[in-house]
N, C-alpha and C positions, 0 to 999 in steps of 0.2 A: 786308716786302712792300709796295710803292708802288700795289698793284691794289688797290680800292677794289671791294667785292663789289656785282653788281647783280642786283637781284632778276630771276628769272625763274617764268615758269609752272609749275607742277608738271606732270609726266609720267608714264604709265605705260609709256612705252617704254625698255625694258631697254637698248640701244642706245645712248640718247640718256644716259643714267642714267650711261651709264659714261663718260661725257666730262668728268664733276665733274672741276673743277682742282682736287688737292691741295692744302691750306692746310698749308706745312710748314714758317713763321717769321713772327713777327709783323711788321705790313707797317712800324712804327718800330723794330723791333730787340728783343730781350729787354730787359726794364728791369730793374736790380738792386732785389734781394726788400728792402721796407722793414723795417728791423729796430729801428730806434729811434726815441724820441720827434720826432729830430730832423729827420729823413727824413719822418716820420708829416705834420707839422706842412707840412711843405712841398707833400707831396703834399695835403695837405686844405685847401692853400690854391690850387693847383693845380684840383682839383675844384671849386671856390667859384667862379673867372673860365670854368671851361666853360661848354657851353650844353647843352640839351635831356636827355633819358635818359640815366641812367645805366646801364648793365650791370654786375651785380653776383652774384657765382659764390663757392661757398663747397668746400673739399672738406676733407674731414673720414678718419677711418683705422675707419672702420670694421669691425669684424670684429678687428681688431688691438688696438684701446686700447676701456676701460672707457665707453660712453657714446657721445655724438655730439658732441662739441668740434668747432669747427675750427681745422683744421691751418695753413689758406692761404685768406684771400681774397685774389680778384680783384675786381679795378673800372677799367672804362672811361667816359669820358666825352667828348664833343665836343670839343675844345679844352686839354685835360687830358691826356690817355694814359691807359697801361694803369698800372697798379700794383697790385703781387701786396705782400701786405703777413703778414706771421708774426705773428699774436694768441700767439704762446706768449709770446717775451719782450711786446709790448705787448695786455695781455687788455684794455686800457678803450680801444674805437673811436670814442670820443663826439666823438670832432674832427673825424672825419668823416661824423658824423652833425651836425653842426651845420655843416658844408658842403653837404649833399645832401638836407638834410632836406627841402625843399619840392622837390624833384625827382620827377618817376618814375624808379620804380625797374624793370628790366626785369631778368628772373630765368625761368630755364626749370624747372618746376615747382618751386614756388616752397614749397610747403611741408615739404619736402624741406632746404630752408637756412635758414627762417625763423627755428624755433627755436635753433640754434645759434648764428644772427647777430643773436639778439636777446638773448644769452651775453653776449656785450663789445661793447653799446651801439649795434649799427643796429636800427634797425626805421624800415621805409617806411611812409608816410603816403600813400604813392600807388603802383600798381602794374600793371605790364603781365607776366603771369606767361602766353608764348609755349607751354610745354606744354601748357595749357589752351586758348589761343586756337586752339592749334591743330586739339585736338579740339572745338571748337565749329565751327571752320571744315572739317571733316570731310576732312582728312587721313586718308590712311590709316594711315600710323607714325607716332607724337609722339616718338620719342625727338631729342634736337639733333641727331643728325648726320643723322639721315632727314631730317628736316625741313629743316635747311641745304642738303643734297645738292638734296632738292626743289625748295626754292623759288629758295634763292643761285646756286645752282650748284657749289659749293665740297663738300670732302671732308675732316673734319678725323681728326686722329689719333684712336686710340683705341686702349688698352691701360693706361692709368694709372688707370682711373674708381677700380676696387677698388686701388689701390696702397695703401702703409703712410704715407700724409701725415704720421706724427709722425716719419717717419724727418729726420734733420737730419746734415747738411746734404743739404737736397734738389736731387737733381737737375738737372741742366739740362733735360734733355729731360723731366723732368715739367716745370716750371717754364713748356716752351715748349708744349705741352698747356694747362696752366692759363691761360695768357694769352691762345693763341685761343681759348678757348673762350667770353669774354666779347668778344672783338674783334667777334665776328661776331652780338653778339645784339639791339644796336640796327636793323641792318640787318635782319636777322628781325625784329624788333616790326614794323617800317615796310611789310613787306613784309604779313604777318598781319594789321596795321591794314590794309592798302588790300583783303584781301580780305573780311575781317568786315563793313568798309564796303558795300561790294560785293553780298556776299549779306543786306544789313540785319541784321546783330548784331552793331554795333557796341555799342550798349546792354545785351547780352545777356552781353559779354564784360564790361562796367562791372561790372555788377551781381554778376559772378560774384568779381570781383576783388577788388570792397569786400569780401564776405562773407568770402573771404579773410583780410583783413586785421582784420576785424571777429571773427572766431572765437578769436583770442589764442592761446596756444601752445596743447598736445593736453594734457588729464586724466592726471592718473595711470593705468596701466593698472590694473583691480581683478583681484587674484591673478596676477599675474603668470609666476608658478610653471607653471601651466595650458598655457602655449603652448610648456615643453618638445616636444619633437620626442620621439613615440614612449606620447607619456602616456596615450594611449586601447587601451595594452596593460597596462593597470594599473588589475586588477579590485575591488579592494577600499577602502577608504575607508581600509586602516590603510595602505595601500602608498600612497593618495596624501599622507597625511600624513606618512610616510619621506619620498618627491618632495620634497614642500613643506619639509622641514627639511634634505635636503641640497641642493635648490636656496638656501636663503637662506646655507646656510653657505658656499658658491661665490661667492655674488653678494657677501658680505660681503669674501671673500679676493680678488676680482675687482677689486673696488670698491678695496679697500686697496692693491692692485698696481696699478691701471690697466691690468688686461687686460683683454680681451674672455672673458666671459665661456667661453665655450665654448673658448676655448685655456687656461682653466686645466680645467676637467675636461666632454668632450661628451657634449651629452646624454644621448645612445647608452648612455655609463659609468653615468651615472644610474639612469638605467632598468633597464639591468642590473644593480647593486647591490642594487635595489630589489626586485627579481623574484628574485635568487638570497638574501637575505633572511640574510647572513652571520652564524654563530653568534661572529665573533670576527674579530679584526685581519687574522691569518692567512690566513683564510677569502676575508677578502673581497682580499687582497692574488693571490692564485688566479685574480681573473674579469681576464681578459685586459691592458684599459685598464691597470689596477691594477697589473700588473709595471714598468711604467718606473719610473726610477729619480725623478722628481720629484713622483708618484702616492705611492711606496713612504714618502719623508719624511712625504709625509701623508695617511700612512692611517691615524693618530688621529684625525686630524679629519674626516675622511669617514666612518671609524665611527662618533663620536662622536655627529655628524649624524646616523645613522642612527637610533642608540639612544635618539636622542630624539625622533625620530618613532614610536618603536614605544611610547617610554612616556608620550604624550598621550592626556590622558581621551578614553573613546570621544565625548562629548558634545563633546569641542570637534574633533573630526575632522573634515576637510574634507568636504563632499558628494560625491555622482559626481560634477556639475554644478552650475556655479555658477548661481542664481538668477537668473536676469534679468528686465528689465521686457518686454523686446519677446514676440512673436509666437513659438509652438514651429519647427523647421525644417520648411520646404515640403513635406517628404515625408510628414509626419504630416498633415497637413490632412485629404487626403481623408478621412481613419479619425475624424481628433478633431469636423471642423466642414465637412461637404462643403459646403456655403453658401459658408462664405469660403471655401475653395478655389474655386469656382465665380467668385465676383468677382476673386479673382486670377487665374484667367485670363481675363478679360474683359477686366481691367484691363491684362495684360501684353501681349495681343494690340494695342490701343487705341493703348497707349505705342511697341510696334513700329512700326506706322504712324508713328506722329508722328516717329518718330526717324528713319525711312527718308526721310518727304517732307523734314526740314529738314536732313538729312546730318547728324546729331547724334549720336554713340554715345547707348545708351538709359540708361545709367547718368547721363548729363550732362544726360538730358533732366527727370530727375526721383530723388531720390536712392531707389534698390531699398529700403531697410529701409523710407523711409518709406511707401511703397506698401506695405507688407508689413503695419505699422502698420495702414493705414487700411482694408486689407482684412478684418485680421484683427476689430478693432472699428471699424466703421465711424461717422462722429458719430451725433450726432441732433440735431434731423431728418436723416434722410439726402436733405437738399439741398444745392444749388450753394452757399451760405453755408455751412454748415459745413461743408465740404470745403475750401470757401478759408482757411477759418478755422483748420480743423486744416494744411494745406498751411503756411501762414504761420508756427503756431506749432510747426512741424519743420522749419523754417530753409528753407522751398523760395526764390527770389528769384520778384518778380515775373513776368517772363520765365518761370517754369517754371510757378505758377501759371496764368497766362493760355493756354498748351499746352494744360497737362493736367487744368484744373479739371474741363471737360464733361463727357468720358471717364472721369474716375473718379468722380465723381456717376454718372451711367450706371452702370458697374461694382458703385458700391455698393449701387446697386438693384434689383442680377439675382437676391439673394436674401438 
């Protein structure tokens, strides 16, 4: 497509909305997917003589393969093109990270691809992460296509997001999905830059973007087990330590297959295993999930699982609930500490305002646990210094700080 996207206003006119031009071929053509060192090498020399931001898109098979690999980046740049390049045969990107390395990088939420793409060797050193600028610039949807629709005028496909990326050979029409999707994301930064500008937070987006990139990949999750679907119908400590032993013998066989967890056996099966609490193979071959014929192969090893969650010492049985360091949930307040309840709503009423006058969602205005934190033990002294003090040392950025130091001092003083 030889049309060159030009930013426009945002609208709430439904009318106006549906006049989006369809983006439904990349405006140079499809590029063929780079699949070897040799191709690699040329496109990252390629990227080296462009100029300005790069756009860089990752997509991954989610829900289909073990983990969040990715399947397919994409990257555009000024001068450059598009190249869609397959990490399966080439997993080491580092040639292209030694062409783009002092670039911005520009990425639609961005922590979403970071880890994956810091898998096989990118990681930005600068970044414009358009999901986010978006909600600071107080859109009303952030997903890409709202946001393009909005601001570009353009209207890109969509049906591939959840596709099976490891599937090979992929597609054309994913292929031409994946390529606009970076085509059009410098044009969005340029467009979100001039409004950030505009409304003064253009700093406010800086600072969110470092932190970004400053936080390094996500912790380990602790218990992992826990955020089965269905686990808060599993009353006893011995049933969630069954959970816990035939969740890791899943993840184990999961892992070893490269499935997604949950297409080798759904939660759902779990839980009901667990609950119907099988005196034998048989038994448990009975509960629904359990009849197919790739269940039926192993149903030694799901009981087996089981049988050995039943026979862990009670002393090492899991809790109801895992331990944490934060605050009990909101709803307990009033009953455990009506004080802090009291400054949580002062405090939540406070942040409301500040997020209505600066068009800010109230979660970007200040991060909720932290307020939660600071409500529930407030520092000492409870002044404007330890408030910033504690705000700072819970990751808030400047810009949030300076917001909402007043107000939660205030808050912390109501009782």
């Amino acid at each position: 497509m030889s049309t060159e996207p030009t930013p426009r206003p945002a609208t709430d006119d439904a009318a106006e909305e549906s006049t989006a031009v369809p983006l439904l071929a990349p405006r140079d053509g499809l590029p063929p997917t780079i699949e070897n060192s040799t191709q690699l090498v040329e496109y990252a020399q390629a990227l080296r003589e462009g100029s300005g931001p790069v756009a860089v898109d990752a997509e991954r098979a989610s829900g289909y393969r073990y983990g969040q690999r990715a399947y397919l980046v994409q990257l555009r740049r000024n001068g450059s093109g598009t190249g869609l390049v397959d990490p399966v045969p080439l997993p080491d990107l580092s040639v292209l990270q030694e062409a783009i390395a002092d670039a911005e990088w520009v990425l639609h939420a961005a922590n979403q691809d970071l880890p994956c793409l810091a898998e096989i060797g990118l990681v930005p050193a600068k970044l414009f992460d358009t999901e986010l600028a978006a909600r600071l610039a107080g859109l009303p949807r952030v997903g890409l296509g709202a946001v393009v629709e909005s601001l570009l005028g353009f209207s890109l496909q969509k049906g591939h997001s959840a596709a099976d990326w490891s599937t090979r050979p992929l597609p054309e029409e994913w292929l031409v999905y994946a390529a606009l999707d970076v085509e059009v994301l410098v044009d969005l930064r340029d467009a979100l830059a001039a409004i950030l500008a505009e409304q003064g937070k253009t700093e406010w987006a800086r600072q969110e973007f470092e932190a970004i990139l400053a936080a390094g990949p996500p912790a380990p999750r602790v218990d992992p087990w826990r955020r089965t679907s269905g686990v808060h119908g599993l009353r006893s400590r011995r049933q969630l330590g069954m959970l816990r032993a035939l969740w890791e013998a899943r993840d184990e066989l999961a892992r070893r297959r490269d499935v997604a967890p949950g297409r080798v056996l759904p939660d759902s099966a779990m839980v009901s295993a667990v609950q119907a609490d099988p005196r034998n193979e048989g038994a448990l071959l009975e509960l629904p999930v359990f009849r197919g014929r790739a269940n039926r192969r192993l149903v030694a090893h799901w009981f087996q699982a089981l049988v050995r969650g039943k026979e862990v010492p009670e002393d090492e049985l899991p809790p109801h609930s895992r331990t944490g360091d934060g605050p009990p949930p909101v709803n307990r307040w009033a009953d455990r500490d009506p004080a802090a309840a009291t400054r949580l709503q002062a405090a939540r009423a406070g942040l409301a305002e500040v997020a209505e006058k600066h068009a800010v969602p109230v979660e970007n205005v200040v991060s909720p646990d932290l307020v939660r934190r600071l409500m529930w033990h407030p520092p000492e002294p409870r002044d404007r210094d330890a408030v910033v003090a504690a705000l700072r040392a819970g990751g808030a950025r400047e810009w949030q700080v300076d917001l909402t130091a007043d107000l939660l001092t205030d808050a912390a003083t109501r009782a």
